[in-house]
mmCIF file of the N, C-alpha and C atoms, coordinates in Angstrom:
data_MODEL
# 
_entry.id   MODEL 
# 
loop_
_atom_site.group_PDB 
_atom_site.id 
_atom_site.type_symbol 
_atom_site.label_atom_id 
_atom_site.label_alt_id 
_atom_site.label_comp_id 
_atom_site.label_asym_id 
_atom_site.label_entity_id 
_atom_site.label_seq_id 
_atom_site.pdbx_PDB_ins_code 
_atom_site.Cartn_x 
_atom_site.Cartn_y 
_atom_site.Cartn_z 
_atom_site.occupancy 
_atom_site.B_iso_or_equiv 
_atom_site.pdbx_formal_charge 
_atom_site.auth_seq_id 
_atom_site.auth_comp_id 
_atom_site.auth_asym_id 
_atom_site.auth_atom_id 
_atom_site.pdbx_PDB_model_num 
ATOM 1   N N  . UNK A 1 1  ? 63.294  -36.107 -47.072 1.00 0.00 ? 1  UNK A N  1 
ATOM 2   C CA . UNK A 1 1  ? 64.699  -35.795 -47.092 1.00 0.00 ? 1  UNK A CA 1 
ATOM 3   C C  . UNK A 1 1  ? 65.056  -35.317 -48.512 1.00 0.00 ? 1  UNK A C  1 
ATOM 4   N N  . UNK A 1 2  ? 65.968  -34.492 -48.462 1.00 0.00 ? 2  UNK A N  1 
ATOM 5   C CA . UNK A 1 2  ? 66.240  -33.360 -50.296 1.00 0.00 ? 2  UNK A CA 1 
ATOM 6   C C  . UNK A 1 2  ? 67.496  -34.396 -50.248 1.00 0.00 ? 2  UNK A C  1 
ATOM 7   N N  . UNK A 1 3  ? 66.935  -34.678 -51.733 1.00 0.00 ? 3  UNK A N  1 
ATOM 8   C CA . UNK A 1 3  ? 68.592  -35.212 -52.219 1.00 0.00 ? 3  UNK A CA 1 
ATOM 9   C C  . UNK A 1 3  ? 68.427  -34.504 -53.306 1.00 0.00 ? 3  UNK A C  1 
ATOM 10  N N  . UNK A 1 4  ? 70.263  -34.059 -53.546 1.00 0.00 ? 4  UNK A N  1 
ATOM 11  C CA . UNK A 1 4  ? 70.843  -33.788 -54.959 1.00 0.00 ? 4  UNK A CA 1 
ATOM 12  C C  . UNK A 1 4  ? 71.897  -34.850 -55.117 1.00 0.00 ? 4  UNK A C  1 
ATOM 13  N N  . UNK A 1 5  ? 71.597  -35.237 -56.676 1.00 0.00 ? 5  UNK A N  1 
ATOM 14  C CA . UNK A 1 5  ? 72.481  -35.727 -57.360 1.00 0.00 ? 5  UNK A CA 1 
ATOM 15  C C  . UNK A 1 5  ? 72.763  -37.059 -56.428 1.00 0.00 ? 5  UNK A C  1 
ATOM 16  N N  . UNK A 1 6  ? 71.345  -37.309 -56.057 1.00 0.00 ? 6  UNK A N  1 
ATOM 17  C CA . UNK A 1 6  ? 71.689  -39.041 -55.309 1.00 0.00 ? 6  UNK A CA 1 
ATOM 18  C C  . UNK A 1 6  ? 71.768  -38.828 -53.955 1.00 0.00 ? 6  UNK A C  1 
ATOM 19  N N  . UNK A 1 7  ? 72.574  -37.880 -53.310 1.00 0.00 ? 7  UNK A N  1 
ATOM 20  C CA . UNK A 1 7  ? 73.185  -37.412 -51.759 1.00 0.00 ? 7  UNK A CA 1 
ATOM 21  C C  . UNK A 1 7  ? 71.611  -36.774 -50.734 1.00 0.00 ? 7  UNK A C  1 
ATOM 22  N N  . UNK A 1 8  ? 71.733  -37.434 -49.851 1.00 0.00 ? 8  UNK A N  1 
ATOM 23  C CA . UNK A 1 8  ? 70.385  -37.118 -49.036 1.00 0.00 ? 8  UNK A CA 1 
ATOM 24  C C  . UNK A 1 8  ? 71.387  -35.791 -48.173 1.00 0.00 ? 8  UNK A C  1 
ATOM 25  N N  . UNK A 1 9  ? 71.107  -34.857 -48.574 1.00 0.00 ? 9  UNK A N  1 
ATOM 26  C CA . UNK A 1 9  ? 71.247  -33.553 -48.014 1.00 0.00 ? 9  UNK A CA 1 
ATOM 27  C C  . UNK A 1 9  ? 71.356  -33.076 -46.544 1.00 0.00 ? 9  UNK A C  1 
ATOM 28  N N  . UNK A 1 10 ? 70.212  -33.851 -45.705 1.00 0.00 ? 10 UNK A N  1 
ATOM 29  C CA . UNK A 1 10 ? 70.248  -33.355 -43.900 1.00 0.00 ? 10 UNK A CA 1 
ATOM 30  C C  . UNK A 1 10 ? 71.209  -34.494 -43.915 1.00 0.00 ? 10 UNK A C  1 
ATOM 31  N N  . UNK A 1 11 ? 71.421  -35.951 -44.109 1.00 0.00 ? 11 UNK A N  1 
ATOM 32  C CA . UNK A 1 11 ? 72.604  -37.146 -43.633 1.00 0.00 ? 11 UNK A CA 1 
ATOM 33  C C  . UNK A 1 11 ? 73.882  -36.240 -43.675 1.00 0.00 ? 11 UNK A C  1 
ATOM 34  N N  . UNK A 1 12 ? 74.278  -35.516 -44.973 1.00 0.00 ? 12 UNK A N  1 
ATOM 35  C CA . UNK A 1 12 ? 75.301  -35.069 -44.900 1.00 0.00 ? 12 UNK A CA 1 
ATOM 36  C C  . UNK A 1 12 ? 75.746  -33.906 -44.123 1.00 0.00 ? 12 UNK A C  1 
ATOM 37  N N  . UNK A 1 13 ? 74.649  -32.948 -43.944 1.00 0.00 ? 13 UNK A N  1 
ATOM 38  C CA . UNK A 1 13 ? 74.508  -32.035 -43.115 1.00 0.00 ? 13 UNK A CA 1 
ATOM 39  C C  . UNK A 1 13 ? 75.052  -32.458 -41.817 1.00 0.00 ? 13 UNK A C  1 
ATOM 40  N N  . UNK A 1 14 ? 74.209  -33.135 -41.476 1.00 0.00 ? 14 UNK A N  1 
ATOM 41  C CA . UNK A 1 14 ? 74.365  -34.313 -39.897 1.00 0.00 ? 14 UNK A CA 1 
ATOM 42  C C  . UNK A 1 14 ? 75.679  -34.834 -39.904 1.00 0.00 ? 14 UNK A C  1 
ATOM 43  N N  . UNK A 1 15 ? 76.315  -35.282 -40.704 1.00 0.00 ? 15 UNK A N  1 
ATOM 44  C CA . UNK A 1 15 ? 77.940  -35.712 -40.778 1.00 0.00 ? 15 UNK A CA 1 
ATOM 45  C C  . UNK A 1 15 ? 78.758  -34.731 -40.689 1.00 0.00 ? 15 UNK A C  1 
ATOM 46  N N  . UNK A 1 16 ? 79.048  -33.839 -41.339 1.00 0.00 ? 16 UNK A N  1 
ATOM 47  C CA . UNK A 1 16 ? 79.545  -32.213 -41.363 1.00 0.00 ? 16 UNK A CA 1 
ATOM 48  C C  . UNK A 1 16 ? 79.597  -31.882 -39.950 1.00 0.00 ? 16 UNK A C  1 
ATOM 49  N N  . UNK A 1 17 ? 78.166  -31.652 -39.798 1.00 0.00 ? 17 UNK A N  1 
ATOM 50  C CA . UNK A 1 17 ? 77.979  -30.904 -37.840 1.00 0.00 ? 17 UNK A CA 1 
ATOM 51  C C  . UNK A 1 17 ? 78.700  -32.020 -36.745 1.00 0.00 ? 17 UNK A C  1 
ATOM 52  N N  . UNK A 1 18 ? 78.661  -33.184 -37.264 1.00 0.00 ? 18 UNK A N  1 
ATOM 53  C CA . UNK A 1 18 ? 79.135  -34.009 -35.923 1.00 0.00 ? 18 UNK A CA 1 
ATOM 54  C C  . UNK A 1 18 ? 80.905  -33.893 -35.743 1.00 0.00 ? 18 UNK A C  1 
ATOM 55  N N  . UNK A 1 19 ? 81.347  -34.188 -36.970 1.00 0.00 ? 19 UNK A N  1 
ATOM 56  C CA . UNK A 1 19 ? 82.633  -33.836 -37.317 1.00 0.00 ? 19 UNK A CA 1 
ATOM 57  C C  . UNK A 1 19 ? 83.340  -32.571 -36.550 1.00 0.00 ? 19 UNK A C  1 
ATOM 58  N N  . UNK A 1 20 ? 82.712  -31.436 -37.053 1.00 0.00 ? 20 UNK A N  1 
ATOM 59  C CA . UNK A 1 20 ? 83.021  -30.258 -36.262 1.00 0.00 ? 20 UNK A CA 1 
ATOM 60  C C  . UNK A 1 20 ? 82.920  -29.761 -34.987 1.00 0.00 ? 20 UNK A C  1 
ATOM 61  N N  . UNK A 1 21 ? 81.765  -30.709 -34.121 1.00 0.00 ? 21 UNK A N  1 
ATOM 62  C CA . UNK A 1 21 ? 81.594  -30.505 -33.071 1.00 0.00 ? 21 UNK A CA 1 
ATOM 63  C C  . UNK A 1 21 ? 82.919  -31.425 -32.552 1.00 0.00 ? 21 UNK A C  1 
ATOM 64  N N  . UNK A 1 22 ? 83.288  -33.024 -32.951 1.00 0.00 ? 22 UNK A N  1 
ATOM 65  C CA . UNK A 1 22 ? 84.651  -33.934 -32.443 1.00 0.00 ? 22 UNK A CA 1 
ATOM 66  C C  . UNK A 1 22 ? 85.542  -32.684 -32.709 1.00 0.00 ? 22 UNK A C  1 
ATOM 67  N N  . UNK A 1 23 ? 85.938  -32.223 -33.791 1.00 0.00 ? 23 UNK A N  1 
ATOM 68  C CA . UNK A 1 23 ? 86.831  -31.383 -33.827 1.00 0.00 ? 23 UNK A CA 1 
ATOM 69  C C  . UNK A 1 23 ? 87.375  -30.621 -32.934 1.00 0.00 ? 23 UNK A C  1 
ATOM 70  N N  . UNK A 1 24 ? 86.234  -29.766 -32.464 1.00 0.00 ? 24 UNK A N  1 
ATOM 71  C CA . UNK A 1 24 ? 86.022  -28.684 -31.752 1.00 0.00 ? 24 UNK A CA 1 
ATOM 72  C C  . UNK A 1 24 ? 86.750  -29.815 -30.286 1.00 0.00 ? 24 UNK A C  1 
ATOM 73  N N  . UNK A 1 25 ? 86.115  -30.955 -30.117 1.00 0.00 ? 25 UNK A N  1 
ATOM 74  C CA . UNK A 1 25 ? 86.186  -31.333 -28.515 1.00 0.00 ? 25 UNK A CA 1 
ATOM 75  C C  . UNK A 1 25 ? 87.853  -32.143 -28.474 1.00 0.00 ? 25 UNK A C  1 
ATOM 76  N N  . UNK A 1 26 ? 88.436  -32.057 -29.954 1.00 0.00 ? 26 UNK A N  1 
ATOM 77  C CA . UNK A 1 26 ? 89.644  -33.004 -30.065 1.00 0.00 ? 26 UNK A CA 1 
ATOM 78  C C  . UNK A 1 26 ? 90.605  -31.680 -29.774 1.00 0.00 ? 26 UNK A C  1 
ATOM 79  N N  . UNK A 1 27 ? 90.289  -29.985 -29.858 1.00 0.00 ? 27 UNK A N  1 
ATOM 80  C CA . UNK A 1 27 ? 91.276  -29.058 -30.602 1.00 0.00 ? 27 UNK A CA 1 
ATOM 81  C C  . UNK A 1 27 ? 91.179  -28.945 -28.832 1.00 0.00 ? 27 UNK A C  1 
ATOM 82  N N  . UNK A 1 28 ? 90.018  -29.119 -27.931 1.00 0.00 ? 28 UNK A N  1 
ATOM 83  C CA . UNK A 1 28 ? 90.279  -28.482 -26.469 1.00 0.00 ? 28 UNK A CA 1 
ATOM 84  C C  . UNK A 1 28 ? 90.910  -29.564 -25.445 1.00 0.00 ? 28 UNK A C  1 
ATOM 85  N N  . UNK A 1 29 ? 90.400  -30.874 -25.932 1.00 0.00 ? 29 UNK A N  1 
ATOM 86  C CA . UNK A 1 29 ? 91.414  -31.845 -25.565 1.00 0.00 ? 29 UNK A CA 1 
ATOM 87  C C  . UNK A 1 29 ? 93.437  -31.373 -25.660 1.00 0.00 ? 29 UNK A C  1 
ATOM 88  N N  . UNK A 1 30 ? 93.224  -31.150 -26.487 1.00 0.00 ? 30 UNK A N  1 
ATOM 89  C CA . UNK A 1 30 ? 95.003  -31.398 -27.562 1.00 0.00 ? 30 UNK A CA 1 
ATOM 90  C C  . UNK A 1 30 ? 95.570  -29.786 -25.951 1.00 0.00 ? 30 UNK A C  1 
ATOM 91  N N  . UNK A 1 31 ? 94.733  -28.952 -25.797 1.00 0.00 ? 31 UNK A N  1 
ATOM 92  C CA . UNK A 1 31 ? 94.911  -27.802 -25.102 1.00 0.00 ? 31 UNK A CA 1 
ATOM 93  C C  . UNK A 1 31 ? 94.908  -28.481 -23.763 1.00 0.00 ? 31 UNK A C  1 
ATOM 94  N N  . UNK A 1 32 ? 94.064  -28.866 -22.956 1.00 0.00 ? 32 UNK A N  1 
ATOM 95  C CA . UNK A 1 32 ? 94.074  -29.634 -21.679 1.00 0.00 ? 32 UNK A CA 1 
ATOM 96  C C  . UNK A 1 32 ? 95.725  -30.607 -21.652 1.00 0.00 ? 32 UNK A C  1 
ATOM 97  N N  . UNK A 1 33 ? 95.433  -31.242 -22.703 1.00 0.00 ? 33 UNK A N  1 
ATOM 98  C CA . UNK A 1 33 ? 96.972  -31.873 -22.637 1.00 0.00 ? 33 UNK A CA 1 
ATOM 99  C C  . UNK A 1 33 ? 98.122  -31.287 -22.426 1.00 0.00 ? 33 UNK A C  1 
ATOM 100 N N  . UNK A 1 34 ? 98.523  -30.183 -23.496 1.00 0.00 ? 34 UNK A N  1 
ATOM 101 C CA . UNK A 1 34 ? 99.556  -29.785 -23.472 1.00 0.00 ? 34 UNK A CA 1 
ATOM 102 C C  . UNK A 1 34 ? 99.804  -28.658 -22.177 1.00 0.00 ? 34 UNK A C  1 
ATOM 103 N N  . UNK A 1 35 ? 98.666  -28.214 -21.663 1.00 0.00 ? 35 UNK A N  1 
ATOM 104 C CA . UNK A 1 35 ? 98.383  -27.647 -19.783 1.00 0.00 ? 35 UNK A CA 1 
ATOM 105 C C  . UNK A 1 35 ? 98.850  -28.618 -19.217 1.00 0.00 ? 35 UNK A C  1 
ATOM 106 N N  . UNK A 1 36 ? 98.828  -29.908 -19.195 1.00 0.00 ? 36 UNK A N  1 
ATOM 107 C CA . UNK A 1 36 ? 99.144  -31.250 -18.025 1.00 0.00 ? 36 UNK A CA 1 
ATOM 108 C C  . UNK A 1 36 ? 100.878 -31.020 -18.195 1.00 0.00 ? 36 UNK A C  1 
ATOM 109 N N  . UNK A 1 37 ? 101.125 -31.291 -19.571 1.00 0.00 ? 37 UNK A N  1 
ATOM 110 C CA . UNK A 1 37 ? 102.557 -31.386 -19.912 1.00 0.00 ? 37 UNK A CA 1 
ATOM 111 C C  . UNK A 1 37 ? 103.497 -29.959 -19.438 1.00 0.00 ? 37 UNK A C  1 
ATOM 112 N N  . UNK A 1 38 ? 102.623 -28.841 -19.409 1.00 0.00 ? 38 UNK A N  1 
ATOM 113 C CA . UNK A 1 38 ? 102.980 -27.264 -18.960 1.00 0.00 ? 38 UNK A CA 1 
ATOM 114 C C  . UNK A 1 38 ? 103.419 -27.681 -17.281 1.00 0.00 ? 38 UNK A C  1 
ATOM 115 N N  . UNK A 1 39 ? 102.070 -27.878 -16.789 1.00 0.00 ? 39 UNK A N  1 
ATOM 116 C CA . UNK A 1 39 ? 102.390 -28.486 -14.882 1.00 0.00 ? 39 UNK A CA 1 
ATOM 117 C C  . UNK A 1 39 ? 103.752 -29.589 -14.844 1.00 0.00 ? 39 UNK A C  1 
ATOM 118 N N  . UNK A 1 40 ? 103.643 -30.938 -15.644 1.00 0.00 ? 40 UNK A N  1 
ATOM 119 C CA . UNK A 1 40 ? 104.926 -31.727 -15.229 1.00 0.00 ? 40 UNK A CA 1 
ATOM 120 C C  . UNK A 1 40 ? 106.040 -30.796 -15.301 1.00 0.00 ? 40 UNK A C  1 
ATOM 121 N N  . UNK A 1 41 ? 106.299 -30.018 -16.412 1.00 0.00 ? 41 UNK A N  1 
ATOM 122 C CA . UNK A 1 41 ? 107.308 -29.548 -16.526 1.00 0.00 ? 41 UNK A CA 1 
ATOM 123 C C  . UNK A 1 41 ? 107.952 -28.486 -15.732 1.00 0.00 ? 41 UNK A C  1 
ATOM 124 N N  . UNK A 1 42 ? 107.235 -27.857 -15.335 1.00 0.00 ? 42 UNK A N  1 
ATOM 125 C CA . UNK A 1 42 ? 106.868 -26.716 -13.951 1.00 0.00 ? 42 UNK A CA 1 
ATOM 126 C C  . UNK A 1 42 ? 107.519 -27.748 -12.704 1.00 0.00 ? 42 UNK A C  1 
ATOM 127 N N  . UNK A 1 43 ? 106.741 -29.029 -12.648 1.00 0.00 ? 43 UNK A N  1 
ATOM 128 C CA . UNK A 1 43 ? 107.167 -29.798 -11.593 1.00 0.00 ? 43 UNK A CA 1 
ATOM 129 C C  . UNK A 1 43 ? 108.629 -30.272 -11.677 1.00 0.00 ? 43 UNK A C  1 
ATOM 130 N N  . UNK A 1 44 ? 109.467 -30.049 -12.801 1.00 0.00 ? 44 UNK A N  1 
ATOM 131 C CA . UNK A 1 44 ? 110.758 -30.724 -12.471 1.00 0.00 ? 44 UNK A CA 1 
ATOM 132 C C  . UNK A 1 44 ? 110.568 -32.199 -13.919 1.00 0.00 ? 44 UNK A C  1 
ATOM 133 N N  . UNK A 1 45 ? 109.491 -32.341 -14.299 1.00 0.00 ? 45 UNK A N  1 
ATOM 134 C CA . UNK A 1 45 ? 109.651 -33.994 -14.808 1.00 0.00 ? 45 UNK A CA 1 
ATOM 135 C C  . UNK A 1 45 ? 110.130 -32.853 -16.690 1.00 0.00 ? 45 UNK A C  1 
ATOM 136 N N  . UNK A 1 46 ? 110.557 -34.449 -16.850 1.00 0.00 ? 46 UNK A N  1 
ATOM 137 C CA . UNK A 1 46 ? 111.283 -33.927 -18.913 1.00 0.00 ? 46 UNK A CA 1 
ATOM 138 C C  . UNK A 1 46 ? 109.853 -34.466 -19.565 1.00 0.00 ? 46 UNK A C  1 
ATOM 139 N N  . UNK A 1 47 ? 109.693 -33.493 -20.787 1.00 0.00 ? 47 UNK A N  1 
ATOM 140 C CA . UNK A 1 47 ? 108.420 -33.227 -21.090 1.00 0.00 ? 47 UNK A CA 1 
ATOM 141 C C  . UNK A 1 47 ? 108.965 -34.387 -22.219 1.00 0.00 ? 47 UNK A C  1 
ATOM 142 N N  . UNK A 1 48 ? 109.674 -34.359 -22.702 1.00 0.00 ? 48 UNK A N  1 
ATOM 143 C CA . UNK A 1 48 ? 110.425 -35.072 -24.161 1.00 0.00 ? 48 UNK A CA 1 
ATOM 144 C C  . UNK A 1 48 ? 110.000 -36.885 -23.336 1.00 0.00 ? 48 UNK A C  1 
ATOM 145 N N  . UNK A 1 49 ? 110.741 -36.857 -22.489 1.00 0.00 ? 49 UNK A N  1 
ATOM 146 C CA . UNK A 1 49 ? 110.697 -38.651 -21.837 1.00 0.00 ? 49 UNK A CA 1 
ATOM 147 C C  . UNK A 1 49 ? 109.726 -38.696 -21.342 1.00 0.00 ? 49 UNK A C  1 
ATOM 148 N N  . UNK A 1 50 ? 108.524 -37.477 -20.576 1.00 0.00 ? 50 UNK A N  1 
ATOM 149 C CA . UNK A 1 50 ? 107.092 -38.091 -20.268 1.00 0.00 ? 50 UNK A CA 1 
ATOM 150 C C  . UNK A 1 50 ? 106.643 -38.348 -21.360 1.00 0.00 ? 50 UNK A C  1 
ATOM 151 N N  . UNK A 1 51 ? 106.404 -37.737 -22.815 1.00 0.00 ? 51 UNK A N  1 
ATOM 152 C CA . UNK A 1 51 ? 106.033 -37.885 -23.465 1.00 0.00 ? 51 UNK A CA 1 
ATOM 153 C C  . UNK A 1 51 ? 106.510 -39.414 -24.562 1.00 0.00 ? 51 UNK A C  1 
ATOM 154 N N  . UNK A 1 52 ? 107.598 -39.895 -23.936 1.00 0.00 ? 52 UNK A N  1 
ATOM 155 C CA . UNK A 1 52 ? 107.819 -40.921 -24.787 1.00 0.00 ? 52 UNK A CA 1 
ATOM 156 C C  . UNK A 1 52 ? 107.379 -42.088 -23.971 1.00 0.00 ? 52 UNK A C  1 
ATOM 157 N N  . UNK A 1 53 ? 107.195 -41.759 -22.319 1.00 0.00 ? 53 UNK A N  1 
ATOM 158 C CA . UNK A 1 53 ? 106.494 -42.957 -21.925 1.00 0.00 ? 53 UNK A CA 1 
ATOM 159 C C  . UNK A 1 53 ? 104.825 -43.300 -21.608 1.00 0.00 ? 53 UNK A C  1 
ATOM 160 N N  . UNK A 1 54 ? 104.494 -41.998 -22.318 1.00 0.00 ? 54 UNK A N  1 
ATOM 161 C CA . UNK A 1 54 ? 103.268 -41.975 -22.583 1.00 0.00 ? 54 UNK A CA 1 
ATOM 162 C C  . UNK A 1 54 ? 102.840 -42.589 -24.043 1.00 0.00 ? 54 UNK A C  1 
ATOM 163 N N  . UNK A 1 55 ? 103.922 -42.346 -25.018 1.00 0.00 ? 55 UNK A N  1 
ATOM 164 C CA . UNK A 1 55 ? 103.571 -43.113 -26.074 1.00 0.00 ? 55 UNK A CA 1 
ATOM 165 C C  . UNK A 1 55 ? 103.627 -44.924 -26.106 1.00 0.00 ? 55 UNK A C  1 
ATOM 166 N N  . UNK A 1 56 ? 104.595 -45.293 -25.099 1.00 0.00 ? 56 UNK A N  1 
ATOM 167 C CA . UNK A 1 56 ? 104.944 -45.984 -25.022 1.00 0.00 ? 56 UNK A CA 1 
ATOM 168 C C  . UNK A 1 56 ? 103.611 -47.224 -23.918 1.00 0.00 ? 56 UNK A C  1 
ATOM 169 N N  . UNK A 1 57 ? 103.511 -46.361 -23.258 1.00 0.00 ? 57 UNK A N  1 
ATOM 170 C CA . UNK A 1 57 ? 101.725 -47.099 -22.440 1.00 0.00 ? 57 UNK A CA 1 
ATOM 171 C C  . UNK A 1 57 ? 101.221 -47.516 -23.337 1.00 0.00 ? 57 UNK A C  1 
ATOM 172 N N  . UNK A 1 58 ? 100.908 -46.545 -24.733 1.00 0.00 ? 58 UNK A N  1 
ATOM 173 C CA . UNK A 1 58 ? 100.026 -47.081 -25.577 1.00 0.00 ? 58 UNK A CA 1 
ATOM 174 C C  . UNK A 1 58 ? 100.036 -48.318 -26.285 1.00 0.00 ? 58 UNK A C  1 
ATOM 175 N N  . UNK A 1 59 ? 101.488 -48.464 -26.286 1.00 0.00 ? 59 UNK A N  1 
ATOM 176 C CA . UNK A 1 59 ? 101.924 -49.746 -26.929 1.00 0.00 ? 59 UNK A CA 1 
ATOM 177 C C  . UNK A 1 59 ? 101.547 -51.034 -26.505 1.00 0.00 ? 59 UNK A C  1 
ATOM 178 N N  . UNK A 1 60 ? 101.597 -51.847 -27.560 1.00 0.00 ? 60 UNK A N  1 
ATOM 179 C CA . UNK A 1 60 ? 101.516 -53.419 -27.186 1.00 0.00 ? 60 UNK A CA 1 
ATOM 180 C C  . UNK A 1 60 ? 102.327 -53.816 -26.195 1.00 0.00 ? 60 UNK A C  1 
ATOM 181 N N  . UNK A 1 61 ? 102.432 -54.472 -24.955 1.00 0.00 ? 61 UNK A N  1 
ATOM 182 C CA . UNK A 1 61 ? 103.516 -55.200 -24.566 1.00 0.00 ? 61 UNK A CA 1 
ATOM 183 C C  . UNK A 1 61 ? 104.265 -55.949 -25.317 1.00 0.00 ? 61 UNK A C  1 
ATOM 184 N N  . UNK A 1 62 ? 104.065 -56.701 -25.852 1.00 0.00 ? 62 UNK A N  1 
ATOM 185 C CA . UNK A 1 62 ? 104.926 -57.090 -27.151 1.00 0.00 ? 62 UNK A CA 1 
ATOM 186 C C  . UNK A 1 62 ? 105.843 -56.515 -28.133 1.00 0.00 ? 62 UNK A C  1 
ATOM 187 N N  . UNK A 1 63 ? 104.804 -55.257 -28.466 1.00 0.00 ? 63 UNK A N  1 
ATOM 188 C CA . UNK A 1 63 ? 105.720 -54.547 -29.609 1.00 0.00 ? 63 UNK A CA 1 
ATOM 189 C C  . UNK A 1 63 ? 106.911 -53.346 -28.836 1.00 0.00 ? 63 UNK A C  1 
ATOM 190 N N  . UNK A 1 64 ? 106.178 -53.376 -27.308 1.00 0.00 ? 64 UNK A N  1 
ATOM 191 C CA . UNK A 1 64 ? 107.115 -52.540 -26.459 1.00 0.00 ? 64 UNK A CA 1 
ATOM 192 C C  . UNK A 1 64 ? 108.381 -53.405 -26.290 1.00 0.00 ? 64 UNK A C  1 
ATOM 193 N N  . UNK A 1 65 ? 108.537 -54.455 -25.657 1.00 0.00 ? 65 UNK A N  1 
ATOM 194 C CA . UNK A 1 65 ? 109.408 -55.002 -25.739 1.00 0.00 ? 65 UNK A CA 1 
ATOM 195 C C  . UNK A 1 65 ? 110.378 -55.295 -26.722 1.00 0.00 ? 65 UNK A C  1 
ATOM 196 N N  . UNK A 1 66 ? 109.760 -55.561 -27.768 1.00 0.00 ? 66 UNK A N  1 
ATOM 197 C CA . UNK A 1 66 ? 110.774 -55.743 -28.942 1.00 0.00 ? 66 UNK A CA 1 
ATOM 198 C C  . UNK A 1 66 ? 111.247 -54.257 -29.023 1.00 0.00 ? 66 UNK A C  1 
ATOM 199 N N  . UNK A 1 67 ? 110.502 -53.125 -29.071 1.00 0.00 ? 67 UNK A N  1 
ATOM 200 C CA . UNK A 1 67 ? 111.045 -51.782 -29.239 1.00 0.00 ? 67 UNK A CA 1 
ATOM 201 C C  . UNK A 1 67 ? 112.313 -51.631 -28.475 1.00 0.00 ? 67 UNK A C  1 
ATOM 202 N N  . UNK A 1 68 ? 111.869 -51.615 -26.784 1.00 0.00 ? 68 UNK A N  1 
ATOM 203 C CA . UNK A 1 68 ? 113.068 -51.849 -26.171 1.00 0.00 ? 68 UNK A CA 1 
ATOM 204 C C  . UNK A 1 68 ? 114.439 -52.512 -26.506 1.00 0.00 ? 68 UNK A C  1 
ATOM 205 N N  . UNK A 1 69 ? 114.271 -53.765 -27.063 1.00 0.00 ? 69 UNK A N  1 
ATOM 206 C CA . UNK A 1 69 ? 115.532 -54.628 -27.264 1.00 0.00 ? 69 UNK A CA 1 
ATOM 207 C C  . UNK A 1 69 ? 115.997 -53.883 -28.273 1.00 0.00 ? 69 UNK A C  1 
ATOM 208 N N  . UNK A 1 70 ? 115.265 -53.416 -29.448 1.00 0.00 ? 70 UNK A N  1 
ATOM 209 C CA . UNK A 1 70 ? 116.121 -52.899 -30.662 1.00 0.00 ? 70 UNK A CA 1 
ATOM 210 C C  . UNK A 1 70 ? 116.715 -51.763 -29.911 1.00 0.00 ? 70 UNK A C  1 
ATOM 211 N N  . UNK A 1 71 ? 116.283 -50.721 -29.370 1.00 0.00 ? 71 UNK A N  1 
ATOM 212 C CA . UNK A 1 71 ? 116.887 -49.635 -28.819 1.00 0.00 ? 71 UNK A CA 1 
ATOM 213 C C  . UNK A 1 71 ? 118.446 -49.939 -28.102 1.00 0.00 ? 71 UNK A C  1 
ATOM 214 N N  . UNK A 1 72 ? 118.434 -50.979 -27.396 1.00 0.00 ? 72 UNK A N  1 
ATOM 215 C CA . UNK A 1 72 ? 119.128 -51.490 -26.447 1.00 0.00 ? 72 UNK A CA 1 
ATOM 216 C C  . UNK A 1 72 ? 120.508 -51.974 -27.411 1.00 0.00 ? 72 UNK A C  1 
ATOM 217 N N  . UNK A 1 73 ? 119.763 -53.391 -28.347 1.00 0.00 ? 73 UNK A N  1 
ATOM 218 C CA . UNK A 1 73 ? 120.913 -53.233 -29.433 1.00 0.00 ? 73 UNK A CA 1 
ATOM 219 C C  . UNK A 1 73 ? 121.374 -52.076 -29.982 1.00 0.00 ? 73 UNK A C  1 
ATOM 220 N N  . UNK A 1 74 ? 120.741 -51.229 -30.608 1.00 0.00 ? 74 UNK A N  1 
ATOM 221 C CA . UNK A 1 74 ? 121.593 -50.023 -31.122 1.00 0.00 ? 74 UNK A CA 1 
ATOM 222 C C  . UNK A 1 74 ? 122.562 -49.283 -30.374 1.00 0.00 ? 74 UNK A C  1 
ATOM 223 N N  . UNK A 1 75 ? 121.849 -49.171 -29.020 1.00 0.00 ? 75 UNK A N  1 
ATOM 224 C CA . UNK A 1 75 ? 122.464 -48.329 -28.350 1.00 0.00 ? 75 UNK A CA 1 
ATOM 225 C C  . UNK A 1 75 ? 124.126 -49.157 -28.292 1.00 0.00 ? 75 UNK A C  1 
ATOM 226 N N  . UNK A 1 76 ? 123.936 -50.080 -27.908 1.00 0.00 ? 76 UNK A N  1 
ATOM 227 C CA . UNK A 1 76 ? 124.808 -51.177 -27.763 1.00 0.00 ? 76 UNK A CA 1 
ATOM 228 C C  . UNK A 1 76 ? 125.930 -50.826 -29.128 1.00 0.00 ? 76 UNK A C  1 
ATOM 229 N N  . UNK A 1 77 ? 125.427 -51.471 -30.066 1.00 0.00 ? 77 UNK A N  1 
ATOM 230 C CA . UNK A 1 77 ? 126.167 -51.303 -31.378 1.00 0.00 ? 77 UNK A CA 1 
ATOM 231 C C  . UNK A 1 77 ? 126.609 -49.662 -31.477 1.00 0.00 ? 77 UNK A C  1 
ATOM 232 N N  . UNK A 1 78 ? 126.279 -48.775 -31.085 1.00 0.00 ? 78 UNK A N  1 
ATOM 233 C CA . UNK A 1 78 ? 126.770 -47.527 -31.270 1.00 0.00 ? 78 UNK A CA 1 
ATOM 234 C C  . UNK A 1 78 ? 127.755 -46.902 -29.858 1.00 0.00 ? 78 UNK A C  1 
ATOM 235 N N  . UNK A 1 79 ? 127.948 -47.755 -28.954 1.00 0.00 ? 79 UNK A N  1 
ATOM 236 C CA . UNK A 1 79 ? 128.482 -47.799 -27.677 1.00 0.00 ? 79 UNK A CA 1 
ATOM 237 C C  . UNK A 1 79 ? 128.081 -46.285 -26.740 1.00 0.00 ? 79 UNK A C  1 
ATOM 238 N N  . UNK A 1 80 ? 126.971 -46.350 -26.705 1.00 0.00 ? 80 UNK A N  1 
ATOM 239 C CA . UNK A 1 80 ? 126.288 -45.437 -25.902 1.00 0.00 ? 80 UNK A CA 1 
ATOM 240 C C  . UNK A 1 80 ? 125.766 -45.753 -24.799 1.00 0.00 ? 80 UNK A C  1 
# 
């Protein structure tokens, strides 16, 4: 294995290429997605509120809930 200056040369090589290949499979992902979000929206559904209850799946039950209540208070406190 060639190292310069300490750095084993193919490891980094090998890190570089793997990177770019996720890249590559994160940039056609991000495209498939925003096609799904193209169809809901086509279908009638709000791309803004699918998308917030999709963020919202991700969440903790816990931290969803508390999210909820603060929302709820504000909304509350701002009489909305």
């Amino acid at each position: 294995m060639v190292e310069i200056g300490g750095m084993a040369v193919d490891r980094l090589r090998s890190f570089v290429e793997r990177i770019e290949r996720l890249e590559e499979e994160k940039s056609a992902l991000s495209a498939d997605i925003r096609e799904v979000y193209g169809e809901a929206k086509g279908a009638g559904f709000d791309v803004g509120t699918l998308r917030q209850v999709v963020r919202m799946l991700k969440m903790d039950p816990s931290d969803r809930r508390r999210h909820e209540e603060l929302l709820d208070l504000y909304k509350r406190a701002l009489d909305l």
